[in-house]
C-alpha positions, 0 to 999 in steps of 0.5 A: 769323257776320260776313258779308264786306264786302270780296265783290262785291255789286250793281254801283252801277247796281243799287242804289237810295238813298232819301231818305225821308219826313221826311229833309231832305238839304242839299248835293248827291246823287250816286249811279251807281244809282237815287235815290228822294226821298220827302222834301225835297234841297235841292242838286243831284241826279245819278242814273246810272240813274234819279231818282224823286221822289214825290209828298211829295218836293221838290227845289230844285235842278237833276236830272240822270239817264237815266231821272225819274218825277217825282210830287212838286216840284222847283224847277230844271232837270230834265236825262233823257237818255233819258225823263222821266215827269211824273205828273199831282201833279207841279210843276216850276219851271224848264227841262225837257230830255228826248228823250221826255216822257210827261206826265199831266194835271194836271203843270204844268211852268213853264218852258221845255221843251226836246226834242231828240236828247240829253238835250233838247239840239238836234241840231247843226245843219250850218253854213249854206254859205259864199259860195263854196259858194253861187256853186259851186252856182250856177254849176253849175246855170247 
């Protein structure tokens, strides 16, 4: 018996892509769920929920996602906004930015690594005060 396609299945978040060992994808990958890369993607990759690279995997373009295991290679900027897990096989060559890191002896990351309130991304600072504010404030305490 055929089985209905057209039903709801897994919300996309939900569903894991795999590129495995051997595969080589040229162009870039996106998917609102979870991508594993056993083999090579040379492009960029964006992933919803979660990207996990292992340790034969190789990326040579920028990642962007909430949630990277990365045990394998990329070579461009990694972008977790929520975590970013680097296994001590790993080698990353290019910018990091992540919120929390946890990293295991033997990574090596070459290149700047970026920790901040989203994403990596530095929290905005508040403006410095204006001349005005200054002369206010001391004239107040004058």
């Amino acid at each position: 018996m055929a089985r209905d396609r057209t039903s709801q299945g897994s919300p996309p978040e939900s569903v894991i892509s795999l590129i495995g060992p051997g595969m080589k994808v040229v162009g870039d990958c996106e998917t609102d769920g979870t991508l594993r890369i056993e083999g090579a993607v040379q492009g960029s990759v964006r992933a919803g929920k979660a990207v996990v690279v292992g340790r034969e995997g190789l990326v040579i373009g920028d990642v962007s996602t909430q949630d990277a295991v990365i045990s394998g290679r990329i070579e461009g900027s990694v972008t977790a906004e929520s975590r970013l897990e680097l296994q001590a096989s790993c080698r990353i060559d290019g910018e990091v930015h992540t919120p929390r890191l946890q990293l295991e002896e033997g990574a090596v990351v070459n290149g700047s690594l970026n920790m901040g309130a989203k994403g990596g991304k530095p929290a905005p600072s508040a403006p410095p005060p204006s001349a005005n504010e200054v002369e206010a404030e001391t004239a107040d305490q004058g």
